[in-house]
Backbone bond lengths (Angstrom), bond angles and torsions (degrees), N, CA, C in turn:
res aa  C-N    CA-C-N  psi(-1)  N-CA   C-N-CA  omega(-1)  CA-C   N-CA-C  phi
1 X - - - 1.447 - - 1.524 107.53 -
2 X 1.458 118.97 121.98 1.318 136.86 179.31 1.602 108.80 -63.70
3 X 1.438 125.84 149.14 1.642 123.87 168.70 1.461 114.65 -45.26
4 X 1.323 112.53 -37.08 1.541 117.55 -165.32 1.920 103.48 -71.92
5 X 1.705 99.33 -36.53 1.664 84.93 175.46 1.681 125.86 -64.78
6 X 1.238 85.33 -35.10 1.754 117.36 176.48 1.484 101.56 -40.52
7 X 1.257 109.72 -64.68 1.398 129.64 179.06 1.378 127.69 -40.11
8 X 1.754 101.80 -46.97 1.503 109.46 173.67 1.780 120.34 -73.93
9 X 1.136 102.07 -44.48 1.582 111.21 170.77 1.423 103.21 -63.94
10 X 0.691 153.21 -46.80 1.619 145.94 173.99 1.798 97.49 -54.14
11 X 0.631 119.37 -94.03 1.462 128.18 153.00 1.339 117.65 22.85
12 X 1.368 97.65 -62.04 1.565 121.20 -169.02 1.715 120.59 -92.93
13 X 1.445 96.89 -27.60 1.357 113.61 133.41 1.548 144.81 -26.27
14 X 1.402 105.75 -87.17 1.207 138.84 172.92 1.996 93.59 -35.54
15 X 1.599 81.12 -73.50 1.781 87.13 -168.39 1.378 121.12 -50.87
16 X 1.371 120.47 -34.09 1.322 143.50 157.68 1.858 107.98 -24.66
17 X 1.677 103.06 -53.96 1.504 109.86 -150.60 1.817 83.51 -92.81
18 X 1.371 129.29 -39.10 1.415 128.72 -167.31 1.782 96.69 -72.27
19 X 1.136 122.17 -63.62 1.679 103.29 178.87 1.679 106.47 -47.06
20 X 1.573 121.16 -27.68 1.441 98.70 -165.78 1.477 108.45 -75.30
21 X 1.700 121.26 -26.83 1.144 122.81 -172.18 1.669 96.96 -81.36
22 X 1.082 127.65 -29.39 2.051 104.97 -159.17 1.754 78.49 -83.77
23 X 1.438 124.22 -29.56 1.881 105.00 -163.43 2.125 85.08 -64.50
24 X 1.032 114.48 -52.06 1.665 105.32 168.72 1.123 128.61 -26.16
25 X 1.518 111.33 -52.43 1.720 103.36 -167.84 1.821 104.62 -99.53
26 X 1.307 111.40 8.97 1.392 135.32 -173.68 1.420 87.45 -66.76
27 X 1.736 99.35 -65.69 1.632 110.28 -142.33 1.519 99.73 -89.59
28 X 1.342 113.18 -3.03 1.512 108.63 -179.67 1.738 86.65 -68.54
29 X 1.177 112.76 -76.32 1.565 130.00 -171.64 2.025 108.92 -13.38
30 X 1.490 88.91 -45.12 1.705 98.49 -152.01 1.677 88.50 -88.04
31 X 1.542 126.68 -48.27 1.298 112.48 -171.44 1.751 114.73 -111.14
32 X 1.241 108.73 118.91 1.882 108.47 -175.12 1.558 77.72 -116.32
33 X 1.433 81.78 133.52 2.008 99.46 166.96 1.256 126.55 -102.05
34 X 1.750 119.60 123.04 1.035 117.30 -156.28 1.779 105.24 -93.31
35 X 1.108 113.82 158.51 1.422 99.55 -158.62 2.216 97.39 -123.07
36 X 1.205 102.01 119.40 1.406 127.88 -170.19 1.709 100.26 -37.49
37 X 1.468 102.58 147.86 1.548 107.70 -175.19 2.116 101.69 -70.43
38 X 1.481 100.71 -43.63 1.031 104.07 178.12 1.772 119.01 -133.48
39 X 1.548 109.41 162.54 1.815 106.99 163.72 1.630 121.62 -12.71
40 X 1.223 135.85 135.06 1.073 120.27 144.19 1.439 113.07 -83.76
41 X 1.096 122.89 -62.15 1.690 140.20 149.50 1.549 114.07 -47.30
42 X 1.552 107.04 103.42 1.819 96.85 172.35 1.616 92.97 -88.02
43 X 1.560 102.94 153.68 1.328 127.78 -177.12 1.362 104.03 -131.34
44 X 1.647 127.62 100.94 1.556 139.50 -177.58 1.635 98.61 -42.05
45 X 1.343 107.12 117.69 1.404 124.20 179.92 1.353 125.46 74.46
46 X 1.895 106.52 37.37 1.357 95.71 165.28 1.454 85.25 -138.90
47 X 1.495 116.78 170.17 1.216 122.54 -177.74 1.732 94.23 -148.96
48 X 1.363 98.22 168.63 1.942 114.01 -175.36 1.520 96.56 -79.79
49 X 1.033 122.06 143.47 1.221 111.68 167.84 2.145 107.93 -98.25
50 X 1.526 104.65 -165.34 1.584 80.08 -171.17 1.646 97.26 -86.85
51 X 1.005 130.32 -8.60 1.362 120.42 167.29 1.689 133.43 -88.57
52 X 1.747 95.37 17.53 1.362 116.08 176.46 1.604 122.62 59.38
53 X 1.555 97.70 28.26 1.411 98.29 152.93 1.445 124.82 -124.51
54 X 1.230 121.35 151.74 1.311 124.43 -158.51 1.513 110.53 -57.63
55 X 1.187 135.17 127.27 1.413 148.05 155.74 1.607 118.64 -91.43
56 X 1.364 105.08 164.17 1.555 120.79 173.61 1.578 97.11 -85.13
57 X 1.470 97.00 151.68 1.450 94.57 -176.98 1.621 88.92 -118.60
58 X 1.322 126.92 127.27 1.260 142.46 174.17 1.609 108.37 -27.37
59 X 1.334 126.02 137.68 1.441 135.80 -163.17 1.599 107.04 -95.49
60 X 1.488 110.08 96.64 1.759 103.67 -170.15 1.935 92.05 -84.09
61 X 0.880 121.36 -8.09 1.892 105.76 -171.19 1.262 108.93 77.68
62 X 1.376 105.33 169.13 1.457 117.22 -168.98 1.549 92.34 -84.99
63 X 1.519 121.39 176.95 1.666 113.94 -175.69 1.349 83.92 -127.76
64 X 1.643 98.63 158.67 1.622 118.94 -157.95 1.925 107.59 -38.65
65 X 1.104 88.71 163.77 1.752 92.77 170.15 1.500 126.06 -75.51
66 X 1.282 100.32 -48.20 1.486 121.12 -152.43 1.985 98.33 -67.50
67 X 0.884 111.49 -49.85 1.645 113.62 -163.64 1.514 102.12 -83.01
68 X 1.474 114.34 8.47 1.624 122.58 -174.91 1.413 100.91 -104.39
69 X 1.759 110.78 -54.99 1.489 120.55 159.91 1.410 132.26 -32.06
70 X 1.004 124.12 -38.64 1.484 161.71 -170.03 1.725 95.37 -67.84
71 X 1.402 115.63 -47.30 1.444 92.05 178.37 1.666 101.07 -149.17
72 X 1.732 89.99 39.74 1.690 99.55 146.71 1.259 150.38 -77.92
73 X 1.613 123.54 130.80 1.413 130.46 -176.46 1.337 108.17 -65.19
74 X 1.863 113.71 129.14 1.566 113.32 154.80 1.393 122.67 -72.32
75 X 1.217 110.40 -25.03 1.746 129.30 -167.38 1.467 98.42 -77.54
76 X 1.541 114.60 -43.70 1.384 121.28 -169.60 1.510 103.96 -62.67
77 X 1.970 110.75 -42.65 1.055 100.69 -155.11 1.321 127.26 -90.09
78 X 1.855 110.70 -14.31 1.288 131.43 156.87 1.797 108.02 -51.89
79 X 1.679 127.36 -17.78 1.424 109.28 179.00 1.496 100.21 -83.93
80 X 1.562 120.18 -47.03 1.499 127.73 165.28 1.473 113.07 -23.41
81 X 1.268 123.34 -56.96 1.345 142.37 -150.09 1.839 103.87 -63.17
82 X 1.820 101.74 -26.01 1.465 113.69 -159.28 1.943 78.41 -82.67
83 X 0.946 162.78 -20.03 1.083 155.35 162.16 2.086 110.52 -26.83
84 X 1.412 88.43 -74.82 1.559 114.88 -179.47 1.989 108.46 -48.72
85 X 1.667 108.28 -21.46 1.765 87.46 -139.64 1.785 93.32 -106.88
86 X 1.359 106.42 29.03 1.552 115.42 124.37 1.349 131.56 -27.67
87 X 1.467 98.81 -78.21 1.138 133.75 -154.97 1.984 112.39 -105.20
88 X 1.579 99.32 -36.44 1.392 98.80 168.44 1.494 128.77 -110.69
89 X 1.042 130.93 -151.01 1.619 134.50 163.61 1.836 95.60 -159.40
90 X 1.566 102.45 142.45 1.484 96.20 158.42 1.190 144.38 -130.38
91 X 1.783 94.23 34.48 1.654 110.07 -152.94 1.694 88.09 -72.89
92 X 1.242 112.84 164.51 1.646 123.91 158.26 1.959 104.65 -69.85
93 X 1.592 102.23 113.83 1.665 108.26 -164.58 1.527 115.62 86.53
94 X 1.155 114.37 3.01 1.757 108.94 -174.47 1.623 106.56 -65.22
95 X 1.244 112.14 157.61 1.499 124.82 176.76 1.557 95.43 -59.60
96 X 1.830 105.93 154.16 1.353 100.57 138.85 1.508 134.02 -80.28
97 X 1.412 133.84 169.89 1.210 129.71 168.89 1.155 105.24 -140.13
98 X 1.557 128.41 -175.98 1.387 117.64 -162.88 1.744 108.10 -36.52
99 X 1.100 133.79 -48.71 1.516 129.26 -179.02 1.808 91.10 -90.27
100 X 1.510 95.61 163.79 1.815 108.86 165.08 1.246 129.57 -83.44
101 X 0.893 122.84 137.68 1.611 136.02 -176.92 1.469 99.62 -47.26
102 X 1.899 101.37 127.14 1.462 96.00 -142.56 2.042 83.32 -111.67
103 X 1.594 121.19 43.11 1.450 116.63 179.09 1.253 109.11 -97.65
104 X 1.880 105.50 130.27 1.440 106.01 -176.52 1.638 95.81 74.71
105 X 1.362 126.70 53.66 1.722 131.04 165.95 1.334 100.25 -82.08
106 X 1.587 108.19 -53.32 1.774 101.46 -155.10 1.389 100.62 -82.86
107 X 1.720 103.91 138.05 1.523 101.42 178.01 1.421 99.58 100.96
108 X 1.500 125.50 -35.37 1.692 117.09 -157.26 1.827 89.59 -82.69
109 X 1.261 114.75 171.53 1.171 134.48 -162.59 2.026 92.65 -98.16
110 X 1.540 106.31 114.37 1.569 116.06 173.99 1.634 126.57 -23.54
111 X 1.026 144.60 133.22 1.890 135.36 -161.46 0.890 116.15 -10.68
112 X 1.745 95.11 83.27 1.418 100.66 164.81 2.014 94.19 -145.65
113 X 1.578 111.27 14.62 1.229 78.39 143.23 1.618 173.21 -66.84
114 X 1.116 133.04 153.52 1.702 102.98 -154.22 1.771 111.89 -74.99
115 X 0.820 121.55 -167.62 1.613 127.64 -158.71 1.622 128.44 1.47
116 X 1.360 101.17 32.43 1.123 145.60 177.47 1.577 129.19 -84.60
117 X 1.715 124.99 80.17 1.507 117.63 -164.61 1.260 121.23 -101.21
118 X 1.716 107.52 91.65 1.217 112.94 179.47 1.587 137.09 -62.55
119 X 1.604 114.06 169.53 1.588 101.50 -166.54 1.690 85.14 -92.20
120 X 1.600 108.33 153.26 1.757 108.41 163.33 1.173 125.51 -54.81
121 X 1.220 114.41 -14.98 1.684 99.18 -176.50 2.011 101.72 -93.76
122 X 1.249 101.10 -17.50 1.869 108.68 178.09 1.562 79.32 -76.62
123 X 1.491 143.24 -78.80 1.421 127.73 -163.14 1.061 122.34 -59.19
124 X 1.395 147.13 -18.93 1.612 154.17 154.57 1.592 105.25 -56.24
125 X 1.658 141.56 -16.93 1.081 124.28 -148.11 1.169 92.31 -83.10
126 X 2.042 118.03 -34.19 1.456 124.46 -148.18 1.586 126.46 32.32
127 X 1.270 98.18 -171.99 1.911 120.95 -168.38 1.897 101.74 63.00
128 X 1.357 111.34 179.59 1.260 142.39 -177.19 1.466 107.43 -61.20
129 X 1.335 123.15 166.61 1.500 129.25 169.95 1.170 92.94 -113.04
130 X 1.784 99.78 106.79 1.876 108.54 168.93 1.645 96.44 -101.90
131 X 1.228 87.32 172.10 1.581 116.06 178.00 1.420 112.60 -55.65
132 X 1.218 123.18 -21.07 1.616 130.53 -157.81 1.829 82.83 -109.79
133 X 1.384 127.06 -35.94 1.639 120.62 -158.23 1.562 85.08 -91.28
134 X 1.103 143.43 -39.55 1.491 144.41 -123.11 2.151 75.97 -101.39
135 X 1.458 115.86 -52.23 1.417 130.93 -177.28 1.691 101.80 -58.41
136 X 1.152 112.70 -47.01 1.753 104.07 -179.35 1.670 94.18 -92.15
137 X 1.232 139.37 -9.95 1.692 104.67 162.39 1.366 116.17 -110.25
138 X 1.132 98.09 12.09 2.099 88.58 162.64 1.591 110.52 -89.36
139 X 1.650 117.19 -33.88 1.294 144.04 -177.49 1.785 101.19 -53.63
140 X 1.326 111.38 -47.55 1.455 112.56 177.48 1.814 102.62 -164.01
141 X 1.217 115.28 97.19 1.758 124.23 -169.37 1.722 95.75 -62.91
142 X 1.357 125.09 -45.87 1.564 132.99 162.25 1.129 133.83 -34.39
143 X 1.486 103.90 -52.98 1.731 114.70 173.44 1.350 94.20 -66.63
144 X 1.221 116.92 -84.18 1.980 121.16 -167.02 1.564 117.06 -17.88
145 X 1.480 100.48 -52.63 1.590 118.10 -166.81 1.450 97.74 -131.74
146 X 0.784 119.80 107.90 1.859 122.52 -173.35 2.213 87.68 -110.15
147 X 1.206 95.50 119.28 1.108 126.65 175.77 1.997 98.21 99.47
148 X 0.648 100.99 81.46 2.110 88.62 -175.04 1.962 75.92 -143.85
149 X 1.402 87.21 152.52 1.736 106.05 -163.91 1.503 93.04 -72.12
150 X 1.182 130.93 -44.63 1.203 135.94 -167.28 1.656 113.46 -53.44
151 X 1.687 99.26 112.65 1.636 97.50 -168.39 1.783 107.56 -120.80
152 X 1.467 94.14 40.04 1.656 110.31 153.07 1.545 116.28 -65.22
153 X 1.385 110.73 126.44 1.963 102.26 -176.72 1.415 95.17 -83.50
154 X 1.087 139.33 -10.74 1.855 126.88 173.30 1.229 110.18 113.41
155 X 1.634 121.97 172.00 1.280 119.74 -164.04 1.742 86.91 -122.54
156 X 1.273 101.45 125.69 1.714 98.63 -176.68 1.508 114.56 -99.69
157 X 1.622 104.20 -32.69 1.323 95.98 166.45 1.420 135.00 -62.70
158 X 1.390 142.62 119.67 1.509 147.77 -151.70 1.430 112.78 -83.97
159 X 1.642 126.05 -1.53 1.341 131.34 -176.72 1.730 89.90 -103.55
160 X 1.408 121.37 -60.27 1.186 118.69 157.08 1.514 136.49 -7.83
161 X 1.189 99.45 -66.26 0.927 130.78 -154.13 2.014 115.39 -95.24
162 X 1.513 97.69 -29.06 1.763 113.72 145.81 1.586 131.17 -54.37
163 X 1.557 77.17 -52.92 2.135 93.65 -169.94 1.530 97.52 -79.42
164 X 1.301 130.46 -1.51 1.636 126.84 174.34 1.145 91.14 -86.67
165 X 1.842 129.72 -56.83 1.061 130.96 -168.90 1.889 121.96 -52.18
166 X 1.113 102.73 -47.06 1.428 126.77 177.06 1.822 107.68 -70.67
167 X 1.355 113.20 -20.07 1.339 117.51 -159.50 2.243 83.96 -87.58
168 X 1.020 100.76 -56.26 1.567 131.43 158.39 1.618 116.83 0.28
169 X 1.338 80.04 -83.62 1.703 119.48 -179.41 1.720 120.73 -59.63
170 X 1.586 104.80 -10.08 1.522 130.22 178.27 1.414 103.18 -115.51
171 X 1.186 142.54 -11.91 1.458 140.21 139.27 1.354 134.12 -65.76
172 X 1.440 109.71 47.79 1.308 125.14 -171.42 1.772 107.03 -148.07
173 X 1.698 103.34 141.71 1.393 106.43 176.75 1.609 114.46 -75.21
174 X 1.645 121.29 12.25 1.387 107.05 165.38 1.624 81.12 -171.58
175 X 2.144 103.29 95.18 1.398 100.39 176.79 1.113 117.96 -101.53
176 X 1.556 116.20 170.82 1.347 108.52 -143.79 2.150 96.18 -102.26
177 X 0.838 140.32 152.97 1.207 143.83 -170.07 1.355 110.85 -75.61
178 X 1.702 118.70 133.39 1.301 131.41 172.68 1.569 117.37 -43.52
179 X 1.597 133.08 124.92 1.349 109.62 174.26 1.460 104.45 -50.86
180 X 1.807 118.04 165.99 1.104 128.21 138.33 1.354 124.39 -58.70
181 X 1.746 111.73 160.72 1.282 91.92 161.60 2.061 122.60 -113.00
182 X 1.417 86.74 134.36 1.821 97.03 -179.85 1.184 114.59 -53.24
183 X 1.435 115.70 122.60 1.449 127.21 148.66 1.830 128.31 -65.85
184 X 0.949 116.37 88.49 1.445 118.94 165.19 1.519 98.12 -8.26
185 X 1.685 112.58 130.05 1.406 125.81 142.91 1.326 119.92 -51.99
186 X 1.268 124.51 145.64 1.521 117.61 164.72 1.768 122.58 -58.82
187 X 1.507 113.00 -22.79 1.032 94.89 -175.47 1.927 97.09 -101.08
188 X 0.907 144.33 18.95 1.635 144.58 154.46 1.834 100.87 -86.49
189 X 1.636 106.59 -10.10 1.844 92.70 171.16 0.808 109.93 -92.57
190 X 1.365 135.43 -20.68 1.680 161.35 176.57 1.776 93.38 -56.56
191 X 1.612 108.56 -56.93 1.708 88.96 -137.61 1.828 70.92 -90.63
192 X 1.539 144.36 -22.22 1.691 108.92 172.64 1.170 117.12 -83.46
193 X 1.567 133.45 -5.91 1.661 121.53 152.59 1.170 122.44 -31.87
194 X 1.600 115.19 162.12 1.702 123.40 179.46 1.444 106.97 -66.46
């Protein structure tokens, strides 16, 4: 190949990259994007900020278990449950699948089901799956165990998120009973009266 061909392909090049940049600073000129007062898409836990960009919305936690239990659905929570069974099964003997067969959870002792290969930071958490741990890692599986394989973002709603628990707690060969629910003393109606 002679200089002169050399020459043209360079050439042809060059010009190549200069139309691509002026059609660039062309279209900056012709289109400025105006940016929406609010979300079109809400995304659980972000909010607009006042300059219309997305912010974190402060982390309130899941709210206690027990007074949620109290007048939780099993029926409800077996439809909840179809969320998980991707990833789980909860027959008594069910296979694992990407997560472990989650029968007999509450109460059972943290990854240590059998043929079951947990991540280290799920085996470092140790102790039992109580009602209060089982409520803060369905609420956010990340926060609880930050590195744990499980890449469910959580169930934020707290009625939800009971009747799964309660749905749970009846998948066991000796389950443990729904709280009741407490009636206020007369004198705790006394001291929140006006």
């Amino acid at each position: 190949m002679d200089s002169f061909e050399f020459n043209k392909i360079a050439a042809a090049i060059l010009i190549a990259l200069l139309v691509i940049k002026g059609a660039d600073l062309i279209s900056n000129h012709l289109i400025e994007p105006h940016m929406l007062k609010e979300n079109v898409y809400k995304i659980a836990g972000v909010s607009a900020s006042s300059s219309g960009t997305p912010t974190e919305v402060a982390k309130k936690g899941p709210a206690p278990i027990e007074p949620l239990l109290a007048a939780a659905n099993v029926q409800q929570g077996e439809a909840v449950f179809k969320k998980c069974t991707s990833c789980h099964t909860i027959e008594k003997g069910g296979p694992n699948r990407i997560g472990p067969n989650l029968y007999g959870i509450v109460g059972a002792h943290k990854a240590k089901h059998p043929g079951y290969t947990y991540s280290s930071s799920m085996e470092g958490k140790g102790g039992d799956w109580s009602l209060d741990d089982l409520n803060v890692y369905l609420y956010s599986p990340r926060d609880f165990v930050p590195g744990t394989k499980m890449s469910f973002a959580g169930i934020k709603d707290d009625k939800e998120r009971a009747d799964l628990i309660a749905y749970m707690m009846k998948q066991s060969d000796s389950p443990m009973p729904l709280p009741e629910v407490k009636e206020a003393a007369p004198e705790e109606l006394k001291k929140e009266g006006p």
